[in-house]
N, C-alpha and C positions, 0 to 999 in steps of 0.2 A: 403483530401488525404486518400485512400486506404492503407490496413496495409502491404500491398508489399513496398508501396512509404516509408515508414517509414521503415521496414528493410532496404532499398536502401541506408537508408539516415543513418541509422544507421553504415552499412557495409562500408558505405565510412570514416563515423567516426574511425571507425577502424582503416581503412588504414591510413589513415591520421595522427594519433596519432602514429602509430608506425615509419612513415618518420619523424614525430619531434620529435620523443625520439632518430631516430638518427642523428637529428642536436643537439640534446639538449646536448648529452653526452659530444661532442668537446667543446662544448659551458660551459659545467660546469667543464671543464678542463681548461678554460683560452683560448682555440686554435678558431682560428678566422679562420676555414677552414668551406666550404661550396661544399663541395665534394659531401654531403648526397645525391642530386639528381643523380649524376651521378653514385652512388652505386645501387641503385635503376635501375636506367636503365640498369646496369650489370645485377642485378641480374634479370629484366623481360624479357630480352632479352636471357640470359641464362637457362631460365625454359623453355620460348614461345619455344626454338631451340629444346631442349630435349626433351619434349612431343611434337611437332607436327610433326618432323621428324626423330626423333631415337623414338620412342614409347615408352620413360623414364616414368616411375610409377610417378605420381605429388609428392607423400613425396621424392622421389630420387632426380627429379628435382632440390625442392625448397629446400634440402639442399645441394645440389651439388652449386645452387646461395649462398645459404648465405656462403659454403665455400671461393668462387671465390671474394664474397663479403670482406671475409676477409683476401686474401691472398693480393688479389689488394691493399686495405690500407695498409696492413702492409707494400707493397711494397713501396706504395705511400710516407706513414711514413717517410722515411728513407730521404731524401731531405726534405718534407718539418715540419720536428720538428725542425728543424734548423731554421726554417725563422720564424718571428714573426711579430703578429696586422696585417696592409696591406698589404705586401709582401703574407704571407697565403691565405690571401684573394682573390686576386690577381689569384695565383698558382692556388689555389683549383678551380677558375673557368673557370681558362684556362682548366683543367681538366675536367670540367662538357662540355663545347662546345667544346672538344676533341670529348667524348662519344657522345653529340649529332650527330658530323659531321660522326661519323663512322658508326651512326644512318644511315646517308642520303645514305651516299656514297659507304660504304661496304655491295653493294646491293646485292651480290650472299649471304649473310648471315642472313643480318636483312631484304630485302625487301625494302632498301629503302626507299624514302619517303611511300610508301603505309605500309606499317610498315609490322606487319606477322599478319594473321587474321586466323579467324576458331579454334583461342583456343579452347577448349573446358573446359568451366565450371565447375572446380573440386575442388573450392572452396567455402566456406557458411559460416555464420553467424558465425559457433559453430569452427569451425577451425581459425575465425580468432581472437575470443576470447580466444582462447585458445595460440594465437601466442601472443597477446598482453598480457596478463596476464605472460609467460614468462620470455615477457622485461619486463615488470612492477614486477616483482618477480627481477630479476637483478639489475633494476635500484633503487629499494631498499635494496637491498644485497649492492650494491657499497656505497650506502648514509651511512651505518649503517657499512660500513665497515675503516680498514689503508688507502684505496684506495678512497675513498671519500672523507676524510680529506685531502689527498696529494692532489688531486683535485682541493678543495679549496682552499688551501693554493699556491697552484700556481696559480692559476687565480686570489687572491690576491695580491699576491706580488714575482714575482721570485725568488728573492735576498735571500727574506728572507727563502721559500721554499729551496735553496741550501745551506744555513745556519743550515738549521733542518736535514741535509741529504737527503732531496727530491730528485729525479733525472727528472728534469724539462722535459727534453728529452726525457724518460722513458716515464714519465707520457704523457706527450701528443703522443707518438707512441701506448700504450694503449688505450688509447681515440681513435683515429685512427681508429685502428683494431673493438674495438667493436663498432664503429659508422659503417664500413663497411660491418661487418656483418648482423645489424638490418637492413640496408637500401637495404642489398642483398636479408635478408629475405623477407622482405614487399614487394621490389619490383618484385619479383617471386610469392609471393601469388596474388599481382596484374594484372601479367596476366595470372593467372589462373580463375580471378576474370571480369576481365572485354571483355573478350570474344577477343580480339586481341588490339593490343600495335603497337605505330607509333614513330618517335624522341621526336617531342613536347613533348611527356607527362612529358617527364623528365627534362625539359629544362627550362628556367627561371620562366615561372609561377610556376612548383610546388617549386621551390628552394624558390620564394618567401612566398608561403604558407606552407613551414617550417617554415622560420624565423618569420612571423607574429605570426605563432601560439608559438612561445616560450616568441618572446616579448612581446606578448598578456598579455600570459599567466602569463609568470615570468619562469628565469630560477635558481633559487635559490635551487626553493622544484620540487619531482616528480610528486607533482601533478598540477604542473602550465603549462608542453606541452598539460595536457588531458583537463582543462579550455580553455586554448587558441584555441585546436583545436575544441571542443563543439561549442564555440561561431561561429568562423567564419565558421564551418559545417551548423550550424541551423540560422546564421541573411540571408544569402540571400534565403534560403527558407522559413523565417520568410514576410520578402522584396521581393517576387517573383518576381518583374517584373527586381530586378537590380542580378536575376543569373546570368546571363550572361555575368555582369561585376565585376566576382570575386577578378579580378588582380586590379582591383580599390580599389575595396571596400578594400583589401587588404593592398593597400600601404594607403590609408587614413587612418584605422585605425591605421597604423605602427605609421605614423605624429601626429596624435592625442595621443597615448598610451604615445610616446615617451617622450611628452611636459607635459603631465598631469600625467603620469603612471609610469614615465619611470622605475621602478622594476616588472610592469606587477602586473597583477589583485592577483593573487595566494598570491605574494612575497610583496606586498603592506597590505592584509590581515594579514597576517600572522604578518608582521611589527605593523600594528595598536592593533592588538591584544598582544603581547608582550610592547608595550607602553603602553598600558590598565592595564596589569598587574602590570607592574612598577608604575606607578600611586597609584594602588591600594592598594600597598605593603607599600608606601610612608604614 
């Protein structure tokens, strides 16, 4: 492969990592929502609209998405912090095949199934590291921060989070918001990145290649969405002949990690190395 095919391969890494940092956020908040894709196609659909037919600047664009991105959660929020495990779930993806169907059918806007095409490319390598490095500045600002603790402490145990003064509620409308930002942002870079944007893109496959890549990975630490997304970025280009069936490889690896893994590769490390210690101390 050519060093273009490897930026490709790298750029997509990118994107990719920053749609599972924003599953990952809900997910280290306790909240079992899977909205992230449909944030995503807020916000690729709201940069595509802006620059191709109001001749919006792309940084105006793609923060006018990640805005929308987070006003929508926040909206979102407000019903479902209330519901909790399957009910979320549920919700959140009645939500995603909301956005998808407005994808198809709100043709005078999005183009319908033909999606909107003739982007034009105003995104690169150095922009989108510079996007990820951001959330990864954030997402360890929150680890290291009251808000990270409350976090965990409610995704452990609610009770006891409302015993400590947590506001469980709080805390996952938070998680919300900043998951629906990240995934408005990403997904506005992405179509300025991949040249024009259709419904699928945002629709179950990538929803699935969020959650792989956390479960992969491990959602514990911040560096377990950017393992998880590496691996399933580079095995089927590793495996060429099976690119083409990502949503496989995908859900097999979920089956496999789950049985064998189930804290994910990062958070599994991490664990054995702190037993190593303890040992050692002994």
């Amino acid at each position: 492969m050519g060093l273009g095919v490897y930026q490709s391969l790298f750029d997509v890494f990118l994107l990719n990592c920053g749609f599972a940092f924003s599953q990952f956020i809900v997910l280290r908040a306790g909240v079992f929502s899977i909205a992230s894709a449909a944030y995503a196609g807020i916000g690729g659909y709201a940069t595509a609209i802006l620059v191709t037919r109001y001749g919006v600047s792309a940084p105006v664009a793609v923060a006018a998405a990640t805005a929308l991105g987070l006003i929508v959660a926040g909206v979102l929020s407000i019903p479902l912090a209330r519901l909790r495990g399957v009910y979320q779930a549920i919700a959140t993806l009645a939500f995603v095949e909301i956005v998808v169907s407005l994808g198809f059918y709100a043709e005078d806007l999005t183009g319908g199934a033909m999606g909107i095409n003739g982007i034009p490319k105003l995104v690169g390598t150095g922009t989108l590291c510079v996007a990820l490095g951001a959330v990864l500045y954030l997402m360890v600002a929150i680890d290291r921060s009251g808000l990270g603790r409350a976090f965990d402490t409610v995704r452990q145990d609610e009770t006891v989070a409302g015993s400590l003064g947590i506001s469980v509620q709080r805390s996952h409308a938070i998680a919300f918001i900043i998951s629906g930002g990240i995934g408005g942002l990403f997904g506005g870079l992405q179509s300025l990145y991949v040249y024009s944007i259709e419904p699928q893109q945002f629709g179950f496959a990538l929803l699935v290649s969020m959650l792989a890549s956390i479960v992969l990975g491990g959602r514990g630490t911040v560096i377990g969405p950017i393992i998880g997304t590496a691996i399933l970025t580079a095995l089927p280009e590793l495996a060429r002949p099976l690119a083409e069936n990502r949503p496989l490889i995908h859900g097999l690896l979920l089956i496999v990690i789950i049985n064998y893994l189930p804290h994910g590769v990062a958070d599994s490390l991490a664990l054995l190395r702190r037993r190593r210690r303890a040992a050692n101390a002994v």
